[in-house]
C-alpha positions in Angstrom: 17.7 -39.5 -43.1 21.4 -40.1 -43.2 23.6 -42.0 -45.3 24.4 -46.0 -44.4 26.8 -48.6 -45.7 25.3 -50.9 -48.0 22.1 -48.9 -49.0 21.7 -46.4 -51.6 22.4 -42.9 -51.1 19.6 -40.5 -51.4 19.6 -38.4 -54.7 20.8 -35.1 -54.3 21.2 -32.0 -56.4 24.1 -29.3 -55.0 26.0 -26.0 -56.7 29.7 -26.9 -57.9 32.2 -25.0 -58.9 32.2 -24.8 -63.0 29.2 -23.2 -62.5 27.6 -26.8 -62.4 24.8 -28.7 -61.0 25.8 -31.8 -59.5 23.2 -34.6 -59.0 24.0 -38.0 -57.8 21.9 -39.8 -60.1 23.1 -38.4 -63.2 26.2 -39.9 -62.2 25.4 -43.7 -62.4 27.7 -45.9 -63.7 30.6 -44.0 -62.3 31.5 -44.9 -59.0 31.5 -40.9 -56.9 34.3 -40.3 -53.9 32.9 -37.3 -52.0 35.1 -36.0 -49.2 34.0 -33.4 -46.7 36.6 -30.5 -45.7 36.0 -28.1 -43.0 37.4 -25.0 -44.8 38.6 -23.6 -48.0 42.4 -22.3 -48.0 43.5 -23.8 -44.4 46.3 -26.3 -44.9 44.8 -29.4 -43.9 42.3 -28.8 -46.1 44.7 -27.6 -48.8 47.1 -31.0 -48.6 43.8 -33.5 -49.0 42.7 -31.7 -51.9 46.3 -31.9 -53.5 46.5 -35.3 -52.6 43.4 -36.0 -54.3 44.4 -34.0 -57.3 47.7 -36.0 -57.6 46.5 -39.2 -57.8 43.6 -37.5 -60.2 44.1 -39.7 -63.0 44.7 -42.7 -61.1 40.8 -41.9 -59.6 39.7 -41.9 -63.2 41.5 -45.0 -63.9 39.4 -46.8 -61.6 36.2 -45.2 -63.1 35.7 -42.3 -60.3 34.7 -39.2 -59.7 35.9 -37.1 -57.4 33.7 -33.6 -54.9 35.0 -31.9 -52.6 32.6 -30.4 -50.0 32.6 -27.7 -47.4 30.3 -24.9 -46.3 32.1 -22.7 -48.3 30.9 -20.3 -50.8 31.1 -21.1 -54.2 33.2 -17.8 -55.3 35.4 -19.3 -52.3 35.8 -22.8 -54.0 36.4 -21.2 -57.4 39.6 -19.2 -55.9 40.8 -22.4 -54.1 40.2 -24.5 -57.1 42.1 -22.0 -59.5 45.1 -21.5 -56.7 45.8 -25.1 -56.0 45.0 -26.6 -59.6 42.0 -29.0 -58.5 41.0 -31.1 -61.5 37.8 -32.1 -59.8 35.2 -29.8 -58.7 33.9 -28.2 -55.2 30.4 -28.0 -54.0 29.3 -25.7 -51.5 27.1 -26.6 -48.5 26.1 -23.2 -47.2 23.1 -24.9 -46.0 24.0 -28.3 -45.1 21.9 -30.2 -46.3 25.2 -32.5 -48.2 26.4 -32.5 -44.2 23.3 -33.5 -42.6 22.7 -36.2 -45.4 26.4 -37.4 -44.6 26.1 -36.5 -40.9 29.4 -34.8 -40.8 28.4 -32.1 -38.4 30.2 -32.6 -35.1 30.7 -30.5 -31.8 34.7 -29.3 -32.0 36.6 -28.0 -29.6 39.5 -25.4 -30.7 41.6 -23.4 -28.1 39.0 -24.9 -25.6 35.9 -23.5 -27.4 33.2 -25.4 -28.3 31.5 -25.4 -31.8 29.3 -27.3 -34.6 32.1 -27.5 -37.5 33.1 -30.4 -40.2 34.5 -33.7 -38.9 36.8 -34.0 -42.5 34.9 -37.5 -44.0 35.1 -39.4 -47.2 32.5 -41.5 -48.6 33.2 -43.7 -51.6 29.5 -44.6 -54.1 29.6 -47.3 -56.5 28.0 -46.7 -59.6 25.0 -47.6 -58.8 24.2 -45.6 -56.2 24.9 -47.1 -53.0 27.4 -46.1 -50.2 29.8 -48.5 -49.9 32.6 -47.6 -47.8 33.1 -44.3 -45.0 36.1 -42.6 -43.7 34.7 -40.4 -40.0 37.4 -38.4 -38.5 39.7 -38.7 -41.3 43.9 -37.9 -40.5 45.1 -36.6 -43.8 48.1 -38.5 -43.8 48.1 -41.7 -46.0 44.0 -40.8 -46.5 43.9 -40.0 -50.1 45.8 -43.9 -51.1 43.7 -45.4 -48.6 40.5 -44.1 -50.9 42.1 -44.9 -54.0 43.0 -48.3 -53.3 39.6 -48.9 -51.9 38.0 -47.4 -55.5 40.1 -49.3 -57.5 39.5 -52.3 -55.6 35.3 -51.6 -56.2 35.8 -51.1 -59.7 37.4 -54.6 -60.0 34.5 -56.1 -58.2 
């Protein structure tokens, strides 16, 4: 089962940085941005998270949380979390289950090889649970205000 606008999103429980648990239902009543990168350190990756983490309070403003989410390890996620300053937390994927709920898995092609890798995704949950906007084949530029103006915009309604 995979994720659709306009219905709720299946509860889920996933390893975070922090050494935390994160499960979606815990978190009602906060709306939850979660945003899918395909690797830790690389710089695409690298300038979403800072974009995230410099409109950080801005996010919390609007009454969100923010989760990153790769297939990274969580040792990984701690050492990119500590390098670049991330205020929010990272969950690790390793068995993607998070990416086949969100059905970010996509064939890639790099220096004309094929592959099954991360199709960088955002997905913005109001606080009760339900999806209620997608970003698929996210261009980092101008991404992260795009998300925050479409949070602060839920929160008002």
């Amino acid at each position: 089962m995979t994720v659709k606008i306009d219905a709720p999103v299946t509860d889920f429980q996933a390893q975070a940085t922090s050494e935390q648990q994160v499960q979606l239902s815990a978190l009602k009543g906060k709306q939850v941005v979660i945003y899918f990168y395909p690797k830790d350190s690389t710089p695409g990756c690298t300038t979403e998270g800072q974009g995230f983490r410099d409109q950080f309070s801005e996010f919390q403003a609007a009454n969100t949380v923010i989760f990153g989410v790769s297939r990274d390890g969580v040792k990984s996620h701690e050492n990119f979390k500590a390098k670049q300053g991330f205020p929010f937390e990272l969950i690790s994927d390793k068995d993607e289950s998070l990416c086949k709920l969100f059905d970010v898995i996509k064939l890639k092609k790099l220096y004309g090889k094929e592959y099954m890798g991360v199709d960088r995704s955002t997905f913005l949950i109001d606080k009760d649970g339900v999806l209620r906007q997608e970003w698929r084949g996210v261009k980092v530029p101008g991404h992260v205000d795009a998300v925050l103006a479409a949070a602060q915009a839920l929160n008002k309604a």
